[in-house]
Each structure stands twice: as C-alpha cells, then as structure tokens.
C-alpha positions in Angstrom: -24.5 34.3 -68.9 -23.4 37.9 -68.9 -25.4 40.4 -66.7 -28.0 42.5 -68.0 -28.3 46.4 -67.9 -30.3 48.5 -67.4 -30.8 51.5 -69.6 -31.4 55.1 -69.5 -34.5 56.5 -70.9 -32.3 57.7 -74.0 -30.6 54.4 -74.1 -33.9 53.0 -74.3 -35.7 55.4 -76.8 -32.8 55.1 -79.3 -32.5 51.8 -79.1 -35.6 51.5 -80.0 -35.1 53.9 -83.2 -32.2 51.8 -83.9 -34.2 48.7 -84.2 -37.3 50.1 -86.3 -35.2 51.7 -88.4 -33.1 49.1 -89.5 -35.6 46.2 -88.6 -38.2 47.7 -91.2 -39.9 44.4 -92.3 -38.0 42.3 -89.8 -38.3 44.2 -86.7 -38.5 41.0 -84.7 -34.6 40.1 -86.2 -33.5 43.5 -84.6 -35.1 43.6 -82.0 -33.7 40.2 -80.5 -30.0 41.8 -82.3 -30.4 44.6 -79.7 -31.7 44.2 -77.2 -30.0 40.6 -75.7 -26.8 40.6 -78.2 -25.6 44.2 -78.5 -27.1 46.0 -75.0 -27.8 43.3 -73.1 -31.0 44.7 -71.5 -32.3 41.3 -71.3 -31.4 37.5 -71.3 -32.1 35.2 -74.2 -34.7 33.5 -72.1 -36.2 36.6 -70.2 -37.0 38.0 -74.0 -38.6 35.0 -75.3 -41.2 35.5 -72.4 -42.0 39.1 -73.0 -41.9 38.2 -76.8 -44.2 35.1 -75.8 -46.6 37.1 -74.2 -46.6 40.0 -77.3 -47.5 37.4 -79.4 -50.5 36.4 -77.6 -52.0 39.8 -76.8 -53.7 41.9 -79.8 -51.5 43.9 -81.7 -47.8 43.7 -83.4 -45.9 41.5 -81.1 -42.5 43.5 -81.5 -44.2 46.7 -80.5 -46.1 45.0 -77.5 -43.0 43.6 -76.2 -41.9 47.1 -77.0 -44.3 48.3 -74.4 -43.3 46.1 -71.7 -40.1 46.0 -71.9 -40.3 50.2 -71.5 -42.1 49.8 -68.7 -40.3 47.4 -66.6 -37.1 49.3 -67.3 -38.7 52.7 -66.6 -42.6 53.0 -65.7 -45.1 54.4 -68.0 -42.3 57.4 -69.6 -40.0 53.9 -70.7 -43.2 52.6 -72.7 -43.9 55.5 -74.2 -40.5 55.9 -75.3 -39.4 52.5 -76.5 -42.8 52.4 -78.4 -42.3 55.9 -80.0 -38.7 55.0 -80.8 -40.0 51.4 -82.8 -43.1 53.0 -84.6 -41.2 56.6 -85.6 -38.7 55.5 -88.2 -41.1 52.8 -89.9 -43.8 54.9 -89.9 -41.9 57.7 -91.5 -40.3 55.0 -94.2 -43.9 53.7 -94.4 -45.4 57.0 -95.8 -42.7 57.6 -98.5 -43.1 54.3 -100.0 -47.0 54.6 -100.1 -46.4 57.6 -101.8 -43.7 55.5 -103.9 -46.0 52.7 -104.7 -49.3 54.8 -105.2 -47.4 56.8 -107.9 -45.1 53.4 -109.6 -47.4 50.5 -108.3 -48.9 50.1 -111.7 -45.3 49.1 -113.4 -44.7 45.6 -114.3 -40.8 45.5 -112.2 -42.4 46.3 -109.1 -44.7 42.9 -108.6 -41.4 40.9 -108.8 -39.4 43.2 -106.4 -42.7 43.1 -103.7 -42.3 39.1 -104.6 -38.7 38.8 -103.7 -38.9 41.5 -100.6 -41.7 39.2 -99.0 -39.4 36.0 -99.6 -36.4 38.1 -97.6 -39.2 39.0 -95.0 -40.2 35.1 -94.4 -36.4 34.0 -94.4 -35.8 36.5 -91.2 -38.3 35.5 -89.3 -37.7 31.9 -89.8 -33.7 32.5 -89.1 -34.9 34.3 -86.0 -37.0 31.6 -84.6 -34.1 29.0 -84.8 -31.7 31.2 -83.7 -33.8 31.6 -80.6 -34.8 27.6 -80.5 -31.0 27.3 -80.7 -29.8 29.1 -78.1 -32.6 28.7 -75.5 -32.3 25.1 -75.0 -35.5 24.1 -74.7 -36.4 21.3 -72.8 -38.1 18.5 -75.2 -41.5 18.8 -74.0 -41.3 22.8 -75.2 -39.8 21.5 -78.4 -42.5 18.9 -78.9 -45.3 22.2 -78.8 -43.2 24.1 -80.5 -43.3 22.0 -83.5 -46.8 21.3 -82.9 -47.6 25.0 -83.2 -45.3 25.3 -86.0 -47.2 22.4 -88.3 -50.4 23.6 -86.8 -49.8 26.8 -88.5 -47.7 26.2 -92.0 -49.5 23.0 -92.9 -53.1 23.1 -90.9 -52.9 26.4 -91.5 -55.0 27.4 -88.4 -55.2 30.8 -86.9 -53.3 31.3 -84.2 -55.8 32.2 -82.0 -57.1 28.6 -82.6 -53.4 27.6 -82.1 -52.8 29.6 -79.0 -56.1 28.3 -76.8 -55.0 24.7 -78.2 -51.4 24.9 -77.3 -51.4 27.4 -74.4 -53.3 25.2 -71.6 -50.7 22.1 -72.3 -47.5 24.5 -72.4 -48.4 25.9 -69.2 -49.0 22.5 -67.7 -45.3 21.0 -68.9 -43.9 23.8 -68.3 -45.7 23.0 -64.3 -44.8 19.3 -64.6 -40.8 20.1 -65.2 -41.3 22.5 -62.3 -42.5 20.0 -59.7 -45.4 22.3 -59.1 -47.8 19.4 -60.8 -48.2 16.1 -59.5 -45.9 13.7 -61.5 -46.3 10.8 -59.8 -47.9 9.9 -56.5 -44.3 7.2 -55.5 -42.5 9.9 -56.5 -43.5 12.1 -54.0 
C-alpha cells in the first residue's frame, strides 16, 4: 500500500470543506473518497478504526472522526479546523434549504423529491460500507459480527447502542484471539 501523508493545516481545513460540501447527505461517502483515495492521509484500515470509534462515541460519526483525525495530524488547531471545514459548507446549505422548505414545504412535488433524496441517501451509505468490507479484507470472524450487527440492526431493528454493548465485548475478544494475545488453546501453546 502507498504511503500516507501528512497534511498541512490548510490541506487539512479544505479538505475538509471539500468533503462537506460535496458530501451533503453522504458525508461518510466523501469522506472515505478523500481522505484514503485522493490525499492519502490515511490507510483503508487505519480509517475504518477512527470511523469505528466515531461511531461509537455520541455525536455524527463523520464529524467525530473529523475531530480525531485533526488532532493526530495537528493537535488541538487540526481538530478545530478539519471540524470547522466539515460543518461550514453543510451548515450554510442547511439554512437555505430550511428557508427553501419552510416557504415550499406545503406543495405536493416536494414529498416525492424528499422520498427519492432519502432513497439516494440510503444507497451511499450502503455502497460505502461494501466498498470498505471489500477492500479491508476482513478476516471471517470480523465478517461473521459484521453481519450480525448488520441483521441486528435492519431486521431486529435494535438500537445501536444495544448493538454496540452486544457486539463490542466479542469483537474485541476475536479481534484478541487472531492476535495470539488470548488463550487459543492450552497444546497450542
């Protein structure tokens, strides 16, 4: 795999206006899009961790990893740019189409179009996952929780909180077992 690099605090803010501009709705899409493919700032692997752990902590997942990402690459003054660059653009956008929708919300073409813009929402994140499954190469224990989690969620529909405190403890301990770092098997040893 290609190195990474490291960017400058500009590199970093724009970047990060790049992707929540043109990731509004799918940020998580663009984010993975520029951040491993286009600058290479981080591996396919070392992003699904940070996005891992966004997921799990309060908040927008995108703008957490946002946060740390900012921070490894640059201290507190890289967090607060990459997550002023991600929230600036969207939140500009955001404004002018509550304005939009508070002023046409009432007219019979716009349920349709919020229908079909939701359906275009769901497809990205759901190409984004595989693509990351895909190129990650998980090992079949990781792909065994992943589906887990996945079924957990779109047919049990359970929150993910539920799923996270379920799924989290058995992760870590596969994730342990593959290591070494957990007894396997006494022979073995």
């Amino acid at each position: 795999m290609a190195d990474t690099v490291v960017p400058t605090r500009t590199e970093l803010f724009t970047g990060y206006l790049k992707i929540g501009l043109f990731g509004f709705g799918g940020v998580a899409a663009w984010a993975r899009r520029v951040i491993v493919e286009e600058r290479r700032w981080l591996t396919e692997r070392e992003y699904a961790e940070v996005l891992g752990l966004g997921q799990v902590l309060p908040g927008p997942n995108v703008g957490n990893a946002a946060v740390m990402i900012g921070r490894r690459f640059h201290g507190l003054p890289g967090a607060l740019l990459a997550t002023a660059g991600i929230y600036c653009a969207p939140l500009l956008i955001l404004i002018a189409l509550c304005l939009l929708y508070d002023r046409y919300g009432q007219l019979p073409a716009v349920a349709p179009a919020m229908a079909g813009i939701a359906a275009a929402a769901a497809g990205m994140v759901i190409g984004t996952a595989i693509k990351m499954v895909v190129k990650l190469k998980l090992a079949p224990e990781a792909v065994g929780i992943l589906s887990l989690a996945a079924f957990a969620a779109a047919w049990l529909r359970l929150p993910l909180p539920v799923i996270v405190l379920a799924l989290a403890p058995i992760s870590i301990a596969a994730s342990l077992w593959r290591a070494g770092l957990l007894l396997r098997d006494e022979a073995a040893r």
